[in-house]
C-alpha positions in Angstrom: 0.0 0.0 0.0 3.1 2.5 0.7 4.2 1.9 -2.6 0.7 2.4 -4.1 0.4 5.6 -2.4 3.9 6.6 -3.3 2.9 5.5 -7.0 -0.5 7.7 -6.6 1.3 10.8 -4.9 4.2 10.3 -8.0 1.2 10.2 -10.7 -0.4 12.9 -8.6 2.2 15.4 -8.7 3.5 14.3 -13.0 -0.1 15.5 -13.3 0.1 18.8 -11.4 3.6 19.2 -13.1 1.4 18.9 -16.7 -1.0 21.3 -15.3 1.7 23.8 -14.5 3.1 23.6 -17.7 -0.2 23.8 -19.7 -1.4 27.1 -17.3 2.2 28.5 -17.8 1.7 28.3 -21.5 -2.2 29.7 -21.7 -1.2 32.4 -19.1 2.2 33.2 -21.4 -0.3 32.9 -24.8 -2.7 35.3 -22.7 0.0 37.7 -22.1 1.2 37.4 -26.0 -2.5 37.9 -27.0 -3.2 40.9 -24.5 0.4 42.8 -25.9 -0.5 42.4 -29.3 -4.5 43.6 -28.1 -2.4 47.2 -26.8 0.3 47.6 -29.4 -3.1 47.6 -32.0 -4.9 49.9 -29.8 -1.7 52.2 -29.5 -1.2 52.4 -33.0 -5.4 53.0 -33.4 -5.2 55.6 -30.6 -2.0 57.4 -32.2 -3.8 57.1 -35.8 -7.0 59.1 -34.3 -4.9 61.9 -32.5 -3.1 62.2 -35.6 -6.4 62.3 -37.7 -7.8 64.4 -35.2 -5.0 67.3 -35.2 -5.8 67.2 -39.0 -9.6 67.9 -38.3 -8.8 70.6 -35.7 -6.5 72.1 -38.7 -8.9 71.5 -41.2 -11.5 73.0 -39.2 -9.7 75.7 -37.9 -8.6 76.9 -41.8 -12.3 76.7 -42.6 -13.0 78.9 -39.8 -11.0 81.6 -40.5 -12.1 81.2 -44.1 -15.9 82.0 -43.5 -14.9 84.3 -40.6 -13.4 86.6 -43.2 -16.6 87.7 -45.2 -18.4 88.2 -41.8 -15.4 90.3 -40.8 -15.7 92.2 -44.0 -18.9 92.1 -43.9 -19.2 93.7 -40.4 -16.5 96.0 -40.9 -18.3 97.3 -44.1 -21.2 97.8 -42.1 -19.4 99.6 -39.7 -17.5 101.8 -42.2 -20.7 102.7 -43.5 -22.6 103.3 -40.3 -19.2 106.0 -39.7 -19.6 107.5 -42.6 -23.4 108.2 -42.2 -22.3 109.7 -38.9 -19.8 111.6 -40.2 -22.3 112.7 -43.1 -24.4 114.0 -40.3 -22.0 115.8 -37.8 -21.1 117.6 -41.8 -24.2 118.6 -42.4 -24.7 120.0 -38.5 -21.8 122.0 -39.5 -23.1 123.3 -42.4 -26.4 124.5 -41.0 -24.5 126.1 -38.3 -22.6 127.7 -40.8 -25.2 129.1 -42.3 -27.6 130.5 -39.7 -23.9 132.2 -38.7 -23.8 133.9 -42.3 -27.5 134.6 -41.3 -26.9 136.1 -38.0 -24.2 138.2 -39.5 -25.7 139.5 -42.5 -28.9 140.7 -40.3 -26.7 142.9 -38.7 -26.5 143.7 -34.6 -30.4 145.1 -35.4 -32.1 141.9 -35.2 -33.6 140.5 -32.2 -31.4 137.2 -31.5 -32.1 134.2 -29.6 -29.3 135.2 -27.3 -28.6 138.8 -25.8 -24.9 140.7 -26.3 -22.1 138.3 -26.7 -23.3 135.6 -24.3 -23.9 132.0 -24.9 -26.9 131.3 -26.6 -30.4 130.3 -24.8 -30.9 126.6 -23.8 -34.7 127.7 -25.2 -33.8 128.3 -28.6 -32.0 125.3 -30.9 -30.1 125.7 -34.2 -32.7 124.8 -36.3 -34.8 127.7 -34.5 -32.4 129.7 -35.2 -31.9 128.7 -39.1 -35.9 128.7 -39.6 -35.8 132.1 -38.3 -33.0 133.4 -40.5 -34.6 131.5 -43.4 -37.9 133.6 -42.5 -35.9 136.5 -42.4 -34.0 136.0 -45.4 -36.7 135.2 -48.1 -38.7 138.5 -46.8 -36.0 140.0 -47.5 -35.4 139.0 -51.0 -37.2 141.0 -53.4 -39.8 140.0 -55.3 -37.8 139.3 -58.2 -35.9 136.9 -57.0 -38.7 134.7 -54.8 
């Protein structure tokens, strides 16, 4: 019986021994398998950053391609918003220039909006003062000339 149990503990441990050897080569196929898995998905993950820094370019070219009419557009509008203003603070300056010519060729007789050399009346605005002068001036044009 000693010898059968030495035989059965011999057989036992040739059959562990074949066990070993068989887990040591699934486990060193796994780790094979699982290396080869992560070198694919490297090269995949280094493919998509590449692919996506070409999209970011790409996109950001695009961008500054349709950004360009918008920034013409808008500065366009702008340029011609200034100009309108401009076209307005000129034409201010012409009516002021002529109700001075006005005021100056009706002479220190007529009765203006402001008294002796001060500043003129909060009351009484440019265009009162032009649609007075223009009053003044086509009565006195003579008949001729109206």
């Amino acid at each position: 019986m000693a010898s059968n149990s030495r035989e059965q503990r011999g057989q036992d441990f040739a059959q562990l021994q074949k066990e070993y050897r068989l887990m040591e080569m699934n486990r060193k196929a796994y780790a094979e398998e699982s290396h080869q898995v992560l070198r694919k998905q490297q090269a995949s993950l280094e493919k998509l950053r590449h692919d996506n820094e070409a999209l970011k370019t790409e996109l950001a070219m695009e961008m500054r391609h349709h950004a360009r009419p918008n920034n013409l557009a808008q500065q366009k509008k702008e340029t011609l918003k200034l100009r309108d203003e401009a076209d307005r603070f000129q034409e201010l300056i012409e009516q002021e220039r002529y109700a001075r010519r006005i005021a100056y060729t009706l002479g220190p007789y007529h009765v203006c909006p402001w008294s002796h050399h001060s500043a003129p009346d909060s009351a009484f605005s440019l265009t009162t003062l032009i649609a007075t002068a223009t009053d003044t001036s086509s009565r006195l044009r003579t008949p001729g000339e109206r």
